[in-house]
C-alpha positions in Angstrom: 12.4 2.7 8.7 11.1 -0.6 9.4 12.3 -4.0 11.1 13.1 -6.8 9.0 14.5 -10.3 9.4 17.3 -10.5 6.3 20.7 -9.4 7.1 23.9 -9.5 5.1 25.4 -13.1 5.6 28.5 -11.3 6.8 26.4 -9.8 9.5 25.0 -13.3 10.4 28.0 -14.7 10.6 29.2 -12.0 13.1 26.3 -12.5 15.0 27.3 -15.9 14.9 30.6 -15.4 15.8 30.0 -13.5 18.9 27.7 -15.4 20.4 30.0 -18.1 20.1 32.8 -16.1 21.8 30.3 -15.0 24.6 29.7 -18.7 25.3 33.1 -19.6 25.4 34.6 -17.2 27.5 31.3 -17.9 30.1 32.3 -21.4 30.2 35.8 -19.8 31.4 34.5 -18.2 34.2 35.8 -19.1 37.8 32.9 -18.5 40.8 32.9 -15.0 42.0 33.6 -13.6 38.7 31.6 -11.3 36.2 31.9 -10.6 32.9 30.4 -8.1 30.0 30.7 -8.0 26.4 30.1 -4.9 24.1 30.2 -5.2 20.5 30.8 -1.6 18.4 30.4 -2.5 14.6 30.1 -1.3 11.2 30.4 -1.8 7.0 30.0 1.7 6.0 31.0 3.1 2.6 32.6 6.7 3.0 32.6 9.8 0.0 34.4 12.3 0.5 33.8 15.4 -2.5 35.4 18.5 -3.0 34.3 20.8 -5.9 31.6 18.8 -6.9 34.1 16.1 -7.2 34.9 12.9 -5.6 38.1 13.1 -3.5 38.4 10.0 -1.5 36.3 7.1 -1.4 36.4 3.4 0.6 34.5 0.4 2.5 34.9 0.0 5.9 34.2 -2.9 8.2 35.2 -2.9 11.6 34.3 -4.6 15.1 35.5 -4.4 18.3 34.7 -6.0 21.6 35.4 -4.0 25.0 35.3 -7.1 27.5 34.6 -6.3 31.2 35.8 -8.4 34.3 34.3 -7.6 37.3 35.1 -9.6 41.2 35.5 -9.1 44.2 34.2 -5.1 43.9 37.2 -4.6 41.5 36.7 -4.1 37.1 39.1 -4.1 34.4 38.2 -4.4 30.8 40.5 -4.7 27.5 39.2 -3.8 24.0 40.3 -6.0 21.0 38.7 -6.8 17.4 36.4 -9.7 16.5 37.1 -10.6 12.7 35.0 -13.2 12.3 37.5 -16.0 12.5 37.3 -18.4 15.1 40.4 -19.2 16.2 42.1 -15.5 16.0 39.3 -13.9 18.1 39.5 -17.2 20.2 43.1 -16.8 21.0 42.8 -13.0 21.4 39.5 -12.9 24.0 41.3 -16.1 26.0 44.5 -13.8 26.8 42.0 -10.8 27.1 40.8 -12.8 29.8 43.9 -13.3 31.7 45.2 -10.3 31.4 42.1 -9.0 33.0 42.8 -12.0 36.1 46.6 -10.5 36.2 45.6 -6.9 36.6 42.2 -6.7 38.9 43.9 -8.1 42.0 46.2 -4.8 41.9 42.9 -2.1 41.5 41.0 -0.3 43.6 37.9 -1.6 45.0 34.9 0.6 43.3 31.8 0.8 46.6 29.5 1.5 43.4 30.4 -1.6 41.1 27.0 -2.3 39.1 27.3 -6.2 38.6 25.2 -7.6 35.9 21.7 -8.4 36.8 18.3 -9.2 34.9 16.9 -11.3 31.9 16.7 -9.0 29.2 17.4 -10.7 25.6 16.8 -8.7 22.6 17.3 -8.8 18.6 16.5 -5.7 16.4 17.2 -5.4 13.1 15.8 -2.7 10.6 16.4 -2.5 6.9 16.5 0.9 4.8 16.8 1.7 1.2 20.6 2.5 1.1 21.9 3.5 -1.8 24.1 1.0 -3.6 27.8 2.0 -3.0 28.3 2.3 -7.3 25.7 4.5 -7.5 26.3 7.1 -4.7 28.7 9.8 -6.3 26.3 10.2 -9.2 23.3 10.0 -7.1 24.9 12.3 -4.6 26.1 14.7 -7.4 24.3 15.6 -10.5 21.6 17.7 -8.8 24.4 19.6 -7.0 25.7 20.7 -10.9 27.1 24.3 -11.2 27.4 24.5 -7.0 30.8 24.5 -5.4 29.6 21.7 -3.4 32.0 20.2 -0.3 31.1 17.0 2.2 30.8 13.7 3.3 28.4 11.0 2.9 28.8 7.9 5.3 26.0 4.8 4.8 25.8 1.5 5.8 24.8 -1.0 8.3 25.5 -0.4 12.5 26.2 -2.7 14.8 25.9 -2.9 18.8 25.3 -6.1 20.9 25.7 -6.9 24.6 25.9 -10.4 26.4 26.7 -11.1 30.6 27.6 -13.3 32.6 24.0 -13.5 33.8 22.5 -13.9 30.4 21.4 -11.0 29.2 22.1 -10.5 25.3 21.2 -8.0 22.8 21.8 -7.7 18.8 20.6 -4.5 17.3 21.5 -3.6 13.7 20.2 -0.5 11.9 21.3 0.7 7.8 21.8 4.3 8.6 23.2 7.2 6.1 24.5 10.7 6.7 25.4 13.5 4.1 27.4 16.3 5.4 28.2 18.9 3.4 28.3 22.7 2.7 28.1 24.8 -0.6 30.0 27.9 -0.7 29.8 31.3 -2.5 32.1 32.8 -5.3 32.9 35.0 -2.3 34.1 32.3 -0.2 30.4 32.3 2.3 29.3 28.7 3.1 25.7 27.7 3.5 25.9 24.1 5.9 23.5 21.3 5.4 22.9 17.6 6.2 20.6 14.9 4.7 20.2 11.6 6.9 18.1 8.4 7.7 17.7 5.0 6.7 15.7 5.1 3.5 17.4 7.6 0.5 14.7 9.9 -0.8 15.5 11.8 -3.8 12.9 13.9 -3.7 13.5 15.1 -0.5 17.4 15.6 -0.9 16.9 17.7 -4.1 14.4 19.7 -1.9 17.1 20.4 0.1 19.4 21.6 -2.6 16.3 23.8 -3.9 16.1 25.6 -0.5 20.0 25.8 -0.6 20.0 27.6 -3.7 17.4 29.9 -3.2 19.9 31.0 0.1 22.9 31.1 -1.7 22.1 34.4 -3.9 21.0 36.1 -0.9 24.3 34.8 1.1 26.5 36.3 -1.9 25.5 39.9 -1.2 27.6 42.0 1.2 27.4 41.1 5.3 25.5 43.5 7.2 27.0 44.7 10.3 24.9 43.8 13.5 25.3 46.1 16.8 25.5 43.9 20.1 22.0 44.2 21.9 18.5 41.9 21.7 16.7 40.9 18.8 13.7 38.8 17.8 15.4 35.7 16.2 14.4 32.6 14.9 16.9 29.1 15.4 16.4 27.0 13.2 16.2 22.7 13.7 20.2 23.1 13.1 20.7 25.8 15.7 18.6 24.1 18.2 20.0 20.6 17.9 23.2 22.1 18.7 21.8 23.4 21.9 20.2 20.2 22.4 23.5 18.0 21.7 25.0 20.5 24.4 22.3 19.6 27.1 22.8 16.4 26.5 26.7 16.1 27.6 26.2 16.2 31.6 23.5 18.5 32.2 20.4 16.4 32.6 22.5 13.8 34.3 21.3 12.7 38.0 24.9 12.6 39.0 25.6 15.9 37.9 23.0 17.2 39.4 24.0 15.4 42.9 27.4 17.1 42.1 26.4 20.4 41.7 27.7 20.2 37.7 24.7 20.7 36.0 23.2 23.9 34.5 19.9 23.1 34.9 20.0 22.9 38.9 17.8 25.5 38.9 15.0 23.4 37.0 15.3 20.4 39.5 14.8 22.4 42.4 11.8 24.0 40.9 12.9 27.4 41.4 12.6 27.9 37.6 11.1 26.4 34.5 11.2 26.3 30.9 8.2 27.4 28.5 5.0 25.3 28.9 5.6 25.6 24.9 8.9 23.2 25.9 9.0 19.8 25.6 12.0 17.0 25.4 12.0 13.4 25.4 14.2 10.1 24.6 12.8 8.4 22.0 14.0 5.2 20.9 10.8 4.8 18.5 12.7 5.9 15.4 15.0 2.3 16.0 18.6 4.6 15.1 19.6 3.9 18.7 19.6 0.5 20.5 17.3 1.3 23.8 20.1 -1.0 25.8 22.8 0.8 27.7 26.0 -1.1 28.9 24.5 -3.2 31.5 22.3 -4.2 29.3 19.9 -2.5 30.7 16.4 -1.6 28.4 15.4 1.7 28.4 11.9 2.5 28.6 10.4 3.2 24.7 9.9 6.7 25.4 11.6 9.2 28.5 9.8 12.3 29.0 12.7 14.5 30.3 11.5 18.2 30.2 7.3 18.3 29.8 5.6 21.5 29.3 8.4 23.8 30.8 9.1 21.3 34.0 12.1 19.1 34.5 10.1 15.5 35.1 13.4 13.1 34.7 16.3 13.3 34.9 18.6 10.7 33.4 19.8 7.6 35.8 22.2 5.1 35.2 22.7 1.9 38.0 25.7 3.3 38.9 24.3 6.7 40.2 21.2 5.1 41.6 23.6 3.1 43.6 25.2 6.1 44.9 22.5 8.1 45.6 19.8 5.8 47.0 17.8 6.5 43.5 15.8 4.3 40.9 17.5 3.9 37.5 15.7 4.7 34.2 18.1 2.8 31.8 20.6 5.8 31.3 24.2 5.0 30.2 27.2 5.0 32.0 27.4 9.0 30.9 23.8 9.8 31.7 23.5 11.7 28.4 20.9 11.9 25.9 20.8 8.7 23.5 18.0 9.7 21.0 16.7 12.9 21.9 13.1 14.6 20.6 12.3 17.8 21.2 8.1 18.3 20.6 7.2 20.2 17.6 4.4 23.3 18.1 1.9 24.9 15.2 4.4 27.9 13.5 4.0 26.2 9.8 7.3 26.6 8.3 5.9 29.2 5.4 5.2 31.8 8.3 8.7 31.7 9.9 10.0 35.0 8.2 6.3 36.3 8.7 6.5 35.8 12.4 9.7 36.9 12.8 9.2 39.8 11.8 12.3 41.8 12.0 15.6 40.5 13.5 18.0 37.7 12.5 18.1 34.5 11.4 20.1 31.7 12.6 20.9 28.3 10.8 23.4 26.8 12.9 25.6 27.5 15.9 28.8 26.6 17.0 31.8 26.5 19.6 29.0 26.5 22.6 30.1 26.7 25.9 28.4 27.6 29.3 29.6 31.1 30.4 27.3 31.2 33.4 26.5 27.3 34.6 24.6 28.2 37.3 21.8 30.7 35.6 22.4 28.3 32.3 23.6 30.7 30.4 25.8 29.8 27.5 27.8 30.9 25.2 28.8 30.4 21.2 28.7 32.1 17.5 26.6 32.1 14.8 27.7 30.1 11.6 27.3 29.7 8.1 24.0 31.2 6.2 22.5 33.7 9.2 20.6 36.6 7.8 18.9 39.8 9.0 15.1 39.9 8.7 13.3 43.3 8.4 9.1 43.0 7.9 9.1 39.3 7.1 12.0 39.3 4.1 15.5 38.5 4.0 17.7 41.5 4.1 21.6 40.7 4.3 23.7 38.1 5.7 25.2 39.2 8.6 28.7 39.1 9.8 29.3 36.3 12.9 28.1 37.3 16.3 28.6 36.4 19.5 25.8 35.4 21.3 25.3 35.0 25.6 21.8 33.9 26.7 20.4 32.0 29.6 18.3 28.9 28.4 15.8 29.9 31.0 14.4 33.5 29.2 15.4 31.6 25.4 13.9 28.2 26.2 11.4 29.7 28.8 9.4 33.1 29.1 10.8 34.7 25.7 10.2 31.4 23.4 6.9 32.7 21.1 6.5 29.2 19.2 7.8 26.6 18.1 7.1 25.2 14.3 4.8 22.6 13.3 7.2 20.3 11.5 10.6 18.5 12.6 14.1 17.9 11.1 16.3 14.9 11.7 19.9 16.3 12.4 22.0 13.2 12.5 25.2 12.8 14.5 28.0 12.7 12.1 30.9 12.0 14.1 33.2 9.3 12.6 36.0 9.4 15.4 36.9 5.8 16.2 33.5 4.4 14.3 30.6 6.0 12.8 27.9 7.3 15.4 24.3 6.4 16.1 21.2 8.5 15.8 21.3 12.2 15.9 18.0 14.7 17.3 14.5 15.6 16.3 14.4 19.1 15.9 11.3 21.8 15.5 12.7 25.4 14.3 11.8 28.3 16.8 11.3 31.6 17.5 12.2 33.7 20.6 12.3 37.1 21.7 15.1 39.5 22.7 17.6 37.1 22.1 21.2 38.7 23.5 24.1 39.0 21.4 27.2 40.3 23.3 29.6 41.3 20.2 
């Protein structure tokens, strides 16, 4: 995906219209008080099919702003929509701001307040080959002919922006798509996919649907029964990004850390480490995620966060570095991962089953959970099309297992390799508005994997 400078003339003129409000309601400001905008935007178009058919289909657009008032060590925001006329928003951010004068008087005082500080002014834009919204159920369709073929397909444009009190503003605007779906058996067994970015590729999704099919036969046969113990097992780029998305919620946060709350403790003390195989980063290179956080804040291009086995950085926000006398690396208010890569290795992807040898295969994961924080040992089942391997061919599907392994023997002495090649696993989440980015995953193997029941 590339930058570019055209953008929809709705888009301009909602870039227009924001920056009008922001220098409005600045003009309002009395001395001694702050104030943040954040824009959350979107004109998506949304699929949904069922039997290879389309079930529901619409256009959304949607914007709102979540304003911020911040004085005398006190905040209080209020969230309302920007639709593009003036006088509406006008009328709605002018009582916003009142309301916000009314109610901070009556809050606490926060000692860790993060006021708005710096000169940062930024304005991304990047342009993909969408597909045009008449031609996405036939596109989406006809090479899925004969499947029982279920999902969601959500594409369009993305907005976020930012503007303070001290100046700082940032646009960024990114055409993104996600395809969700699974295809399921005559016996009722579901194989789970996803197809994402900002360019469609036809090529590549029907390469998908080939290496769906060529699962489904062998997903269709009878589930082989798997006794609890340790096996050789191999996760593939679904499996781990589920892993990943977990670490990313809390655990490589400085705060939780401070707190005691995070399951990698162990790694920030030193006292343990991760493969020298192992490496994860934020990267904002791929331009799905805007590198500014909600101070406006610019987050360096690249983070590295675990390198070669070792925790190097954790993830700090101004808030935390406030609180614990440390230096903030443009983290967001949740310290959690915002566009997270983990570093491919040299297994080419035709010598998976080869080097697994004999033991299971795992395409996704689900319901994770920590069941031991403090040894980082979690928890979850296996899901959708997992198979038992014996010398390098696919057996049987297996029936779901339970599985209960510490990320320090499964990400650290036990990982064998890593493959060569990647796979973008997009966050699909449309709860509220449809979600940014999504992780850069590598397949891997690892030894003696534990499965509990």
């Amino acid at each position: 995906m590339g930058a570019g400078n055209k953008m929809n003339p709705d888009l301009a003129e909602l870039e227009a219209s924001f920056n009008q409000l922001v220098a409005a309601l600045l003009a309002e400001l009395n001395p001694g008080e702050h104030l943040t905008l954040r824009l959350t935007g979107e004109q998506s178009q949304f699929v949904r099919f069922n039997h290879a058919k389309v079930r529901q289909t619409g256009l959304v657009t949607d914007c709102q702003i979540h304003l911020t008032l911040m004085s005398e060590q006190r905040t209080a925001y209020y969230d309302f929509p920007l639709t593009g006329n003036w006088q509406t928003d006008w009328q709605q951010a002018r009582s916003s701001l009142q309301e916000l004068r009314r109610e901070l008087p009556q809050l606490p005082i926060d000692p860790y307040l993060v006021l708005p500080t710096g000169h940062a002014v930024s304005r991304e834009i990047h342009t993909g080959q969408l597909l045009p919204p008449n031609e996405v159920a036939a596109t989406v369709l006809t090479p899925v002919d004969g499947l029982d073929f279920t999902g969601i397909y959500a594409g369009g444009v993305l907005l976020r922006a930012y503007a303070d009190s001290v100046g700082q503003k940032h646009w960024f605007a990114t055409d993104s798509f996600s395809l969700d779906y699974s295809i399921f058996t005559a016996s009722g067994q579901a194989l789970k996919g996803t197809f994402a970015g900002s360019d469609w590729n036809a090529e590549a999704y029907a390469a998908k649907l080939a290496d769906a099919r060529g699962q489904l036969d062998r997903l269709d046969q009878p589930p082989k029964s798997i006794a609890k113990g340790h096996y050789r097992t191999y996760l593939a780029p679904a499996a781990i990004a589920e892993i990943v998305a977990y670490l990313a919620w809390g655990t490589l946060s400085e705060a939780a850390i401070q707190q005691g709350n995070s399951g990698l403790r162990l790694l920030q003390l030193g006292e343990k480490q991760l493969s020298p195989l192992f490496t994860l980063r934020e990267n904002f290179q791929y331009g799905l995620v805007p590198r500014f956080n909600g101070w406006g804040e610019v987050a360096p291009l690249t983070l590295p966060v675990i390198e070669s086995g070792k925790l190097v950085n954790t993830l700090i926000n101004s808030r935390t570095a406030k609180e614990y006398g440390k230096a903030a690396n443009g983290a967001d208010s949740e310290e959690s991962l915002r566009s997270p890569e983990v570093i491919p290795g040299t297994l080419d992807p035709a010598d998976i089953l080869k080097t697994l040898g004999t033991g299971l295969y795992l395409s996704n994961l689900h319901y994770l959970n920590w069941s031991d924080r403090a040894t980082a040992r979690m928890t979850g089942m296996t899901r959708y099309a997992c198979f038992w391997v014996e010398n390098g061919e696919i057996v049987a599907p297996i029936e779901n297992l339970r599985f209960d392994e510490s990320l320090y023997r499964c990400f650290g002495e036990n990982l064998v390799t890593l493959t060569r090649t990647q796979e973008f696993v997009p966050n699909v989440e449309t709860y509220g508005y449809r979600s940014l980015g999504g992780t850069w995953v590598p397949g891997m193997v690892v030894d003696d994997f534990t499965y509990t029941l």
